[in-house]
CHARMM internal coordinates of N, CA and C (Angstrom, degrees):
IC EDIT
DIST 1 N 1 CA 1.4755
DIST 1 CA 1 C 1.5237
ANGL 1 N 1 CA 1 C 110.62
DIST 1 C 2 N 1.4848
ANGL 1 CA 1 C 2 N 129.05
DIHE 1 N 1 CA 1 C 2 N -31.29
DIST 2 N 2 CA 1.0713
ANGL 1 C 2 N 2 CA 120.83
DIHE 1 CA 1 C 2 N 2 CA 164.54
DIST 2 CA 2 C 1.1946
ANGL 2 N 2 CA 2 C 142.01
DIHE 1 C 2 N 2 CA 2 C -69.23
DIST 2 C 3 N 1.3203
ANGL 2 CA 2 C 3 N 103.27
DIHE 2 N 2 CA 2 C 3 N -9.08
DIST 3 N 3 CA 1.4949
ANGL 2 C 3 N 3 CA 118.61
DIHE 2 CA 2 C 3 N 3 CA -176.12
DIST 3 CA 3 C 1.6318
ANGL 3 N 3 CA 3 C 91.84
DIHE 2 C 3 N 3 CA 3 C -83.89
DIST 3 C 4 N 1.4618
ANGL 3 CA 3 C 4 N 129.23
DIHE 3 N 3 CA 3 C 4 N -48.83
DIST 4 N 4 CA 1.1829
ANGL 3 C 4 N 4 CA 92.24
DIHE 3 CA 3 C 4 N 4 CA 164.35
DIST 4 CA 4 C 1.3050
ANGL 4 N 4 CA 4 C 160.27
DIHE 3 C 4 N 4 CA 4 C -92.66
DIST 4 C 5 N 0.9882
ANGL 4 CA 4 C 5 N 95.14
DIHE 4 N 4 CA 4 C 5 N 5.40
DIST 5 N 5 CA 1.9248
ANGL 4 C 5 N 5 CA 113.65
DIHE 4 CA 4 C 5 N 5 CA 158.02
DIST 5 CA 5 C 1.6791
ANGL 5 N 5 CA 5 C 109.15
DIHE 4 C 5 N 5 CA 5 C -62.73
DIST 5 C 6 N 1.3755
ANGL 5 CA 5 C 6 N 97.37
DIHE 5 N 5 CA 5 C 6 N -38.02
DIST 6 N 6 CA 1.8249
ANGL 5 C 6 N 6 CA 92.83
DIHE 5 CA 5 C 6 N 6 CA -168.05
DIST 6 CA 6 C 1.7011
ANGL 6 N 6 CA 6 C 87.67
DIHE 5 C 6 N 6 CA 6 C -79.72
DIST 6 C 7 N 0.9591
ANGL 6 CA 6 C 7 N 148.12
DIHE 6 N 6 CA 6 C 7 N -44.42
DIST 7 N 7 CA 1.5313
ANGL 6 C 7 N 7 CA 150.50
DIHE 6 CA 6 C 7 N 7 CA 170.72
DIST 7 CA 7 C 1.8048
ANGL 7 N 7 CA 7 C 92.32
DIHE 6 C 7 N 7 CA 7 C -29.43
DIST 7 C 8 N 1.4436
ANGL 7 CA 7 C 8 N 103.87
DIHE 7 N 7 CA 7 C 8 N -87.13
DIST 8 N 8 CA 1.5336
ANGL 7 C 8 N 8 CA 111.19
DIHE 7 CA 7 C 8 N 8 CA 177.33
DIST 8 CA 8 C 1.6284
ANGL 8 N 8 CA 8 C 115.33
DIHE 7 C 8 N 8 CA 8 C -20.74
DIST 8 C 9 N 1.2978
ANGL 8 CA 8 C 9 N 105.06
DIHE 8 N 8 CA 8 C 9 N -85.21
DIST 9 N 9 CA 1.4832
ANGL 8 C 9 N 9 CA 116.03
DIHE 8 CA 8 C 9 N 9 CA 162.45
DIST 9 CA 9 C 1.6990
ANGL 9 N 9 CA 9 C 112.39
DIHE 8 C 9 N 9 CA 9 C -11.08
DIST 9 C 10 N 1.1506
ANGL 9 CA 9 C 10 N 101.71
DIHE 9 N 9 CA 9 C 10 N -86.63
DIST 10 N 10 CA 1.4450
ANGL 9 C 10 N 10 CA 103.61
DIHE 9 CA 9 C 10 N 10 CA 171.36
DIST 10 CA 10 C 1.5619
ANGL 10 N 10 CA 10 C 137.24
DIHE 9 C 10 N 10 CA 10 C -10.30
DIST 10 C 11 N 1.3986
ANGL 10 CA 10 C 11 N 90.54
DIHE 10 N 10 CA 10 C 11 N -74.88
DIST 11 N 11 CA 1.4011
ANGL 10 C 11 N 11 CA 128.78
DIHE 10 CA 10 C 11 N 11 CA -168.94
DIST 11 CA 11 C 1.6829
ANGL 11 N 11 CA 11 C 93.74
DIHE 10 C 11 N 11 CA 11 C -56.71
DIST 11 C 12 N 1.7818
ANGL 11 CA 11 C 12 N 116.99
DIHE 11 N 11 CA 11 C 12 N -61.08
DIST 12 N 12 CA 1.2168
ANGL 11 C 12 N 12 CA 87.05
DIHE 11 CA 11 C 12 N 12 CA 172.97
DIST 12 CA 12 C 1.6675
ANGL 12 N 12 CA 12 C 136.62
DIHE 11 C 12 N 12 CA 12 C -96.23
DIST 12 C 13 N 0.9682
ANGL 12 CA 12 C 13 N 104.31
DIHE 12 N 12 CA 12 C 13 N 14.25
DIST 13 N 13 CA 1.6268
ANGL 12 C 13 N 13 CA 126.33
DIHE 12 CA 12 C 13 N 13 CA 163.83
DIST 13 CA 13 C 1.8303
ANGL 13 N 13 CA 13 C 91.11
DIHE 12 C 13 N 13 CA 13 C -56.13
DIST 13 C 14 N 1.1776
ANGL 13 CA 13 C 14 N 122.76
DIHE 13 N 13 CA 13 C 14 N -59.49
DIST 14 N 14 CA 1.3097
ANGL 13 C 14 N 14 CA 124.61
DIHE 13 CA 13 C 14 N 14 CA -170.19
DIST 14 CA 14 C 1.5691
ANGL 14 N 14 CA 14 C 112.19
DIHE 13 C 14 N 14 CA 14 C -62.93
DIST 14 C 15 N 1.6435
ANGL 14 CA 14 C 15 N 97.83
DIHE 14 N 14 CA 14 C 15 N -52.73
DIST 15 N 15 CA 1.6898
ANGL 14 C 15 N 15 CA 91.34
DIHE 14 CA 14 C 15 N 15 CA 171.93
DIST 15 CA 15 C 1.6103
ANGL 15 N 15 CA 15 C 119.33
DIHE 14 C 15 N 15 CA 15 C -52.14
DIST 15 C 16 N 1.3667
ANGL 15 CA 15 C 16 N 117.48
DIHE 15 N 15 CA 15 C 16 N -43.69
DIST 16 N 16 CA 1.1583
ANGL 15 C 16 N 16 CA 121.23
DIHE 15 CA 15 C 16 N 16 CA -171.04
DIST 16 CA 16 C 2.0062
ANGL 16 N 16 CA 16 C 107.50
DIHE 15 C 16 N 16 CA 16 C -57.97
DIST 16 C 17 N 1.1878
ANGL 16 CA 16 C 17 N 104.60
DIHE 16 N 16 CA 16 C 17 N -38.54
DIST 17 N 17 CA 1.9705
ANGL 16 C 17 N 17 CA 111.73
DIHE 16 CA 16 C 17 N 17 CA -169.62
DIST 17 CA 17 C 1.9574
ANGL 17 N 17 CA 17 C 74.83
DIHE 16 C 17 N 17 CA 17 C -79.35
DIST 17 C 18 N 0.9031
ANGL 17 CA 17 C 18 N 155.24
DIHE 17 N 17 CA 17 C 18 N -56.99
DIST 18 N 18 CA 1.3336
ANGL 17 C 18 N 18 CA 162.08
DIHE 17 CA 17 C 18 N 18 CA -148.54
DIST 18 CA 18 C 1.7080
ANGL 18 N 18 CA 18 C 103.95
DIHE 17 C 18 N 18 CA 18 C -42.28
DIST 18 C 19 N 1.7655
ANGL 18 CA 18 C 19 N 90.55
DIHE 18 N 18 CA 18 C 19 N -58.02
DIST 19 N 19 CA 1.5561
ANGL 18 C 19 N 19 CA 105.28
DIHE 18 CA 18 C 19 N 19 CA 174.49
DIST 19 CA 19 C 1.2529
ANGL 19 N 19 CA 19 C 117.02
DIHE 18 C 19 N 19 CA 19 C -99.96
DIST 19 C 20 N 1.0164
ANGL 19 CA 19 C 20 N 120.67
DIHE 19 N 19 CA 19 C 20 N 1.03
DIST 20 N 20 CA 1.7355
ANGL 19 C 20 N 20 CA 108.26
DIHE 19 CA 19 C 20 N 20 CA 178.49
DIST 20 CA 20 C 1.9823
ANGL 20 N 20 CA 20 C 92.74
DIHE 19 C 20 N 20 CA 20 C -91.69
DIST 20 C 21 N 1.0106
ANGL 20 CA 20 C 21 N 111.90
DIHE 20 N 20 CA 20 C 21 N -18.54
DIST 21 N 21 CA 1.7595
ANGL 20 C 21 N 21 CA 103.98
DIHE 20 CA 20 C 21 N 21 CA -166.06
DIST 21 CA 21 C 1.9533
ANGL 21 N 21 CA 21 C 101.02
DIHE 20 C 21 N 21 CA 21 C -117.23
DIST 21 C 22 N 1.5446
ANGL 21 CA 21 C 22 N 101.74
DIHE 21 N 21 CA 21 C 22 N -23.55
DIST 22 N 22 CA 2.0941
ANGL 21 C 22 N 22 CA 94.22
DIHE 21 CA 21 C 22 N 22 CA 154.71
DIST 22 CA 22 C 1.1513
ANGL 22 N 22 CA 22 C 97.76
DIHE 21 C 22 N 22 CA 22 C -117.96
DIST 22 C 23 N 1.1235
ANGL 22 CA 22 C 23 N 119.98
DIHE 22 N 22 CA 22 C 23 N 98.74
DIST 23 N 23 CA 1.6104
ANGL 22 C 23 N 23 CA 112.57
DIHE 22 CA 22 C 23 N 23 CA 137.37
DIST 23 CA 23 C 1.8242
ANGL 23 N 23 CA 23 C 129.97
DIHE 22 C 23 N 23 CA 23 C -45.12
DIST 23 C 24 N 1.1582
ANGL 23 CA 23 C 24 N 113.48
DIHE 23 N 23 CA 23 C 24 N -29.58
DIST 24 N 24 CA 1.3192
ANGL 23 C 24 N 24 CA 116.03
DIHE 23 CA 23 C 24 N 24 CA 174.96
DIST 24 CA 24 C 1.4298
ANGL 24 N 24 CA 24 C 111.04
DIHE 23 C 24 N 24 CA 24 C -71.05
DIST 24 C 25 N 1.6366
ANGL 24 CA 24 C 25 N 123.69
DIHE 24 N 24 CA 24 C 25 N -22.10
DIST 25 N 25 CA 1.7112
ANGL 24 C 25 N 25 CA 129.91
DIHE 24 CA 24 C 25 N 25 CA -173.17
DIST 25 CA 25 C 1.6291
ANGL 25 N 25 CA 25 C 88.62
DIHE 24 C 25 N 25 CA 25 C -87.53
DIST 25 C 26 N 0.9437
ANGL 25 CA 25 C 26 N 131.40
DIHE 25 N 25 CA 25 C 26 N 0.94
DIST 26 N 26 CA 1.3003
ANGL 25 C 26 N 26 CA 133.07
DIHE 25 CA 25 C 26 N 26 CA -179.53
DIST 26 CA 26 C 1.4083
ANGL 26 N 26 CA 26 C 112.31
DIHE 25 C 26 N 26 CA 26 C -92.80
DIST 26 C 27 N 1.1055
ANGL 26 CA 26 C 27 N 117.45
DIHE 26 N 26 CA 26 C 27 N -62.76
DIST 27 N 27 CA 1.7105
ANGL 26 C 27 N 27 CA 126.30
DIHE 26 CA 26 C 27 N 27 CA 163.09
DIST 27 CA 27 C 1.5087
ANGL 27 N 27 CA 27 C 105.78
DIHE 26 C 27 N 27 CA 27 C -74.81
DIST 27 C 28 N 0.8472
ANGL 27 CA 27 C 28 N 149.14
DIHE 27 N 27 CA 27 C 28 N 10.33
DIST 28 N 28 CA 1.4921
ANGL 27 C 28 N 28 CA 149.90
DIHE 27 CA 27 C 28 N 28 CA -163.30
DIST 28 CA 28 C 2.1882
ANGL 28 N 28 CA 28 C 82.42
DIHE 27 C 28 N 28 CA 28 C -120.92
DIST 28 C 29 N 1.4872
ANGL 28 CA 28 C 29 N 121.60
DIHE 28 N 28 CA 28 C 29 N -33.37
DIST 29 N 29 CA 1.3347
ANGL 28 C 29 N 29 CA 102.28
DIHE 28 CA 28 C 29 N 29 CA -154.38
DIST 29 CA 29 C 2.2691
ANGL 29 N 29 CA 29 C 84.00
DIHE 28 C 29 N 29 CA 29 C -107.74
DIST 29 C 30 N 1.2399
ANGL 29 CA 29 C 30 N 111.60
DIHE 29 N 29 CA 29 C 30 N -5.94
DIST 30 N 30 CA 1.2148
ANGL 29 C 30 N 30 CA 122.45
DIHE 29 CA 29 C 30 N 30 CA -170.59
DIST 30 CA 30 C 1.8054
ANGL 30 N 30 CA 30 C 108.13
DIHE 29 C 30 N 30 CA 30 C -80.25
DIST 30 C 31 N 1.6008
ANGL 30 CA 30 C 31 N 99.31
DIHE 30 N 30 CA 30 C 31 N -29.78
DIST 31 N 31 CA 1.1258
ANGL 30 C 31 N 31 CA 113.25
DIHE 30 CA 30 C 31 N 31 CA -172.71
DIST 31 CA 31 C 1.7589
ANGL 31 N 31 CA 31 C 109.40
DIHE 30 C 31 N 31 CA 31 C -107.51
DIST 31 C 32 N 0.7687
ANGL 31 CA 31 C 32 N 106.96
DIHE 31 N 31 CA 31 C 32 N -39.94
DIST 32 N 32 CA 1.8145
ANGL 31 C 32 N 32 CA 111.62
DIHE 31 CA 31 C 32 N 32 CA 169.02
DIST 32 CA 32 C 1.7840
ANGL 32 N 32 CA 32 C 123.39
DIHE 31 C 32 N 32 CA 32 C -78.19
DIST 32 C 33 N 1.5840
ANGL 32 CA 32 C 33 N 97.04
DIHE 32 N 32 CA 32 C 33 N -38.67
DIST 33 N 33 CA 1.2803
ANGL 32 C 33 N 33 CA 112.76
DIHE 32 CA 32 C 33 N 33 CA 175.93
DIST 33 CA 33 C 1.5153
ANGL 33 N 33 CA 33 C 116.72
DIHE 32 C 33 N 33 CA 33 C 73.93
DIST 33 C 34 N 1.2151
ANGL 33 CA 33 C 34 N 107.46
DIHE 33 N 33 CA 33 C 34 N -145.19
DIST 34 N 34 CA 2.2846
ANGL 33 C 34 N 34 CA 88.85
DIHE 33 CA 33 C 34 N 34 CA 177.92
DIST 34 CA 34 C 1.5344
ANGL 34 N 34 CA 34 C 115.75
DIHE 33 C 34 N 34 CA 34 C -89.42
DIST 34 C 35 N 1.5747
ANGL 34 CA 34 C 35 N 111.89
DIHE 34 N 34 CA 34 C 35 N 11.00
DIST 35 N 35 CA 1.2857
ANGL 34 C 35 N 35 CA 116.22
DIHE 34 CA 34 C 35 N 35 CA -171.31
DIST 35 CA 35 C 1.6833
ANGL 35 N 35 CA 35 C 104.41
DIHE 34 C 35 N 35 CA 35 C -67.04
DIST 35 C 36 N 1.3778
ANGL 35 CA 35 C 36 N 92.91
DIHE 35 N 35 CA 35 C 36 N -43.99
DIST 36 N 36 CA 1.9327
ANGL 35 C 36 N 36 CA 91.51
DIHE 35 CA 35 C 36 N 36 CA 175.65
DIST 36 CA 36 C 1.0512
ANGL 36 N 36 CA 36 C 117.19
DIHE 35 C 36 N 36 CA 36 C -59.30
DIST 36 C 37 N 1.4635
ANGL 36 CA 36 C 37 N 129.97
DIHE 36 N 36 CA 36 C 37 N -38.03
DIST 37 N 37 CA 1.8409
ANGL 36 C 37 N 37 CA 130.88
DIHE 36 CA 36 C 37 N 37 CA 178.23
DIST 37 CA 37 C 1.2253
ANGL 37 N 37 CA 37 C 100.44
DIHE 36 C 37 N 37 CA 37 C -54.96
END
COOR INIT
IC SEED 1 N 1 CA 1 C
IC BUILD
C-alpha cells in the first residue's frame, strides 16, 4: 500500500517541479486540459 501512495506522492512532486520550471506546460495543460496526457 505504500508503494502506492509513494507512486502518488511522486507523481505530483513531479507535476509540481513540471510547473514551477515550464511555465508554458502550465498554460499548454490550462488550455488542452488532460486531453493531451
Amino acid at each position: 500500500m505504500q508503494g502506492s501512495s509513494t507512486l502518488v506522492e511522486q507523481t505530483n512532486q513531479n507535476n509540481l517541479t513540471i510547473f514551477y520550471k515550464r511555465p508554458q506546460y502550465v498554460f499548454h495543460i490550462v488550455v488542452f486540459g488532460v486531453f493531451d496526457i
